[in-house]
Each structure stands twice: as structure tokens, then as C-alpha cells.
C-alpha positions, -999 to +999 in steps of 0.1 A: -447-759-372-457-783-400-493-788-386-494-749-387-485-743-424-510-767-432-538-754-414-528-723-433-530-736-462-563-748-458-589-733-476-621-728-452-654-734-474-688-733-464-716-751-477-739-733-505-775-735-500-796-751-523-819-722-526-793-694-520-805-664-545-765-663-563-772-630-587-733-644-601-720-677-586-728-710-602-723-737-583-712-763-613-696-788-591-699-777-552-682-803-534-647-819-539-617-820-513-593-794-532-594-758-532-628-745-554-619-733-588-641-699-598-639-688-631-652-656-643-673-659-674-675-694-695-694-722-690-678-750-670-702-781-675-682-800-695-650-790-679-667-808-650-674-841-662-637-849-668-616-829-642-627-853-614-649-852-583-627-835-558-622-805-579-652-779-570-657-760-598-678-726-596-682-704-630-695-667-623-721-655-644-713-621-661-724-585-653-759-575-670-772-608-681-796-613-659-810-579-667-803-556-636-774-526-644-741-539-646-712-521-628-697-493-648-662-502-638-636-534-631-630-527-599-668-528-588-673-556-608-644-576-593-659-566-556-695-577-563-680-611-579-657-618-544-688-606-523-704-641-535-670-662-537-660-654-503-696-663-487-688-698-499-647-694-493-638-669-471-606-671-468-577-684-486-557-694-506-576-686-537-578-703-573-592-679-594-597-683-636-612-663-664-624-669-698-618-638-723-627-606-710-635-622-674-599-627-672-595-587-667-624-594-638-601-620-622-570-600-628-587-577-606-600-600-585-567-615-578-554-578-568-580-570-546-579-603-524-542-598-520-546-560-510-570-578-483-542-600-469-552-631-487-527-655-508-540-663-540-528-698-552-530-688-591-548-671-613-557-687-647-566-672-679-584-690-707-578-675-737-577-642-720-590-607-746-574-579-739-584-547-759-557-527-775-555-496-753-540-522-726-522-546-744-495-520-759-467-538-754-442-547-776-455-580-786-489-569-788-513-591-809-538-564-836-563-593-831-561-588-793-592-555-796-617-565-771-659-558-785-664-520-792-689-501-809-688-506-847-672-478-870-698-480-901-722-456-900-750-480-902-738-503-881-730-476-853-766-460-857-781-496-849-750-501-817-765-466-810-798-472-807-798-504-788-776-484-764-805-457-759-830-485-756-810-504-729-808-472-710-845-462-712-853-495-697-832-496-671-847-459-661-877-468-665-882-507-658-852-512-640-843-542-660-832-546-698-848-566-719-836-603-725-834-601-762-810-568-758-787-582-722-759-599-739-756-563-757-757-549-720-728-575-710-707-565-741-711-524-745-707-520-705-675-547-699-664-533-731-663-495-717-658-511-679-621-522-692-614-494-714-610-473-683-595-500-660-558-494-651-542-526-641-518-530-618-487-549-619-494-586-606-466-604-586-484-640-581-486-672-605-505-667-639-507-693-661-525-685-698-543-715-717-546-703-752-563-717-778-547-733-807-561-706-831-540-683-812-508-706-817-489-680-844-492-651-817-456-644-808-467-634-774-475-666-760-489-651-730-514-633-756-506-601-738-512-605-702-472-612-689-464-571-696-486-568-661-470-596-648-435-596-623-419-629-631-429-656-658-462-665-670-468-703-675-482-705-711-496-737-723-519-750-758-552-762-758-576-773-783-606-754-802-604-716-809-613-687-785-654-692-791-659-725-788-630-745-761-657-740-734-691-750-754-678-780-772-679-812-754-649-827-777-627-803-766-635-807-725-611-841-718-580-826-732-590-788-715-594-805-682-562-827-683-544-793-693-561-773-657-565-802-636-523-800-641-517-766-636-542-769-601-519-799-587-491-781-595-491-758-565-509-786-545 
């Protein structure tokens, strides 16, 4: 019976070609003996260097940077992002993260590999955004407005015309250009989660917020109203734009996951 469990438990991974054409998966650290790590969104380079060798790390790259239409909604995004994690992990259990608004793509994520029969391990959330149209709880944090089109009148003619410039491109070329993708990212995530109706989520979450975020009085910065049960909260260092780009902040970041992965180990 014991030998069983185990073998359940047992994550099945399969090696990732050198030259596999990924359009999101980035393999940051492929190999390792514990159950991969993908994070949506956020770079995971640093992260790497100090969370240890048998902790395979995989960051997925988000929708519309590489200049092809991104998905128009959460769900689809979410599918396309599992399409790639489950060539290299097919099964589970699952450890899943996000960074900002890729914590509503993992959220999802997380949903739909459970409605598919698979355990999910935890789902992490660095510094998770959530715009203000989902987080309306009672707690909820007026900082907490994920990126949306400007309200100035200037400001909204320029968001306006980069929007009908993306869209001519992609009509005509098929791609957007690279100067004008991170707008892509932000406009379409941005109206992707505006319609996205989450469900209520009964596996472990555990939030890593940024110690700019340390007066919120929601310490789960949000995310624990679609949440049955607790949601592990815990401090790390930097604020919500840099704790993934600067180096200084990666030893104390990795310690912080690296603890909340061996938990369930």
C-alpha cells in the first residue's frame, strides 16, 4: 500500500528537447529530483541560482510578447500555458506559481488541472494583482487595480491609438510589432481578466507578498475571498516591480519558496 501512494505521488517528467520550439515554457533550470516549479510570468534566473539543484524551475513567458495574438480570455490562456507544461509533466501532482497578473493564469490553471482529475500540490502567488472588479471583498486593497486604459484624455487617445495599431498589424502582418508587444501583453491580460469569473479554489495557496505591500490588512492581498480554507501568507523582500529582477533580493526569495515547496514534500 505504501509503495502505491508513492508511485502516486510521483510526478512523471519527460525530458525537454534542446531544440523544442516552447512559444511559452522556459526551461530555467530543467533537471532536479523534486517536483518542477512553473511559474507564470516573472523571470526566475536568479531565483535559480540559490534554491538548489534538485529544484527544476520553469517560468512561462506571457501571452503576446512574442508578437503572435494573445488569447482574449483566462481560460484559453491557462489551456495553451498547460498544453506546454504537461508535454514536459504530464501528470501530477502539480506545483504551480504566478507573479502579478500571472497569478490569475495559474489560478486558472490550477482549476482546470483539477477539473482533469489531477492533484495539484500548491499553487503560489508572488505578489499576486488583482484588479478591482475581482477583489471586492471586504478587505479589499484600492491599490490592488490591475493595468487599464488611462482616463486623461491625452493619455487615452495615445492608449487608443496604439490599440488600433496593434490591431492593424496583427490583420495585416499577423504579428505586432516589438516596440508595441509589452502593450499587447498588458491591454489584452488586462481585458482577458476583466471578464474572467473565478471559481472558488479548495487546494493549498500560499501568497509571497512583497514588503511594500506589508500595511495591506488583507495579508493575502486579496486572493483568500476565492479560497475554501486558509491561505499561507508570508513577507519577502523588494516591492512588487523589482523582487524577481534584483539579484539581492533572490537568496532570501528562494529560502522563503524553497520552504513552502518542502512543506508538502
Amino acid at each position: 500500500m505504501e509503495t502505491s501512494r508513492r508511485a502516486e505521488s510521483t510526478p512523471t517528467t519527460q525530458p525537454v528537447p534542446a531544440q523544442q520550439p516552447w512559444r511559452y515554457l522556459l526551461p530555467v533550470q530543467p533537471v532536479g529530483k523534486c517536483t518542477p516549479l512553473f511559474c507564470a510570468h516573472g523571470t526566475l534566473r536568479y531565483i535559480a541560482r540559490h534554491i538548489g539543484k534538485d529544484q527544476p524551475l520553469y517560468g512561462l513567458r506571457p501571452h503576446g510578447m512574442g508578437g503572435v495574438p494573445a488569447p482574449r480570455t483566462l481560460e484559453e490562456m491557462a489551456r495553451r500555458y498547460l498544453e506546454e507544461v504537461r508535454a514536459v509533466q504530464p501528470h501530477g501532482p502539480y506545483r504551480l506559481g504566478g507573479y502579478s497578473a500571472g497569478g490569475v493564469a495559474a489560478f486558472e490553471m490550477a482549476h482546470q488541472l483539477v477539473d482533469a482529475g489531477e492533484n495539484v500540490e500548491v499553487l503560489i502567488l508572488l505578489d499576486p494583482t488583482l484588479p478591482r472588479d475581482l477583489s471586492n471583498g471586504p478587505n479589499r486593497n484600492p491599490r490592488a487595480a490591475w493595468w487599464h486604459p488611462p482616463r486623461h484624455v491625452t493619455a487615452r487617445a495615445r492608449w487608443l491609438t496604439k490599440r488600433v495599431i496593434v490591431e492593424t498589424a496583427l490583420r495585416v502582418r499577423g504579428r505586432v510589432p516589438r516596440r508595441l508587444r509589452r502593450f499587447h501583453y498588458l491591454s489584452t491580460c488586462d481585458s482577458a481578466i476583466r471578464q474572467f469569473n473565478p471559481r472558488q479554489y479548495t487546494g493549498r495557496v500560499v501568497v509571497l507578498r512583497t514588503r511594500s505591500e506589508a500595511s495591506n490588512l488583507d495579508p493575502t492581498l486579496g486572493c483568500g475571498q476565492f479560497v475554501t480554507g486558509n491561505v499561507e501568507s508570508h513577507e519577502v523582500p523588494g516591492d512588487h516591480h523589482d523582487m524577481l529582477l534584483d539579484a539581492a533580493y533572490a537568496p532570501d526569495l528562494a529560502r522563503v519558496l524553497l520552504a513552502c515547496l518542502n512543506a508538502n514534500a
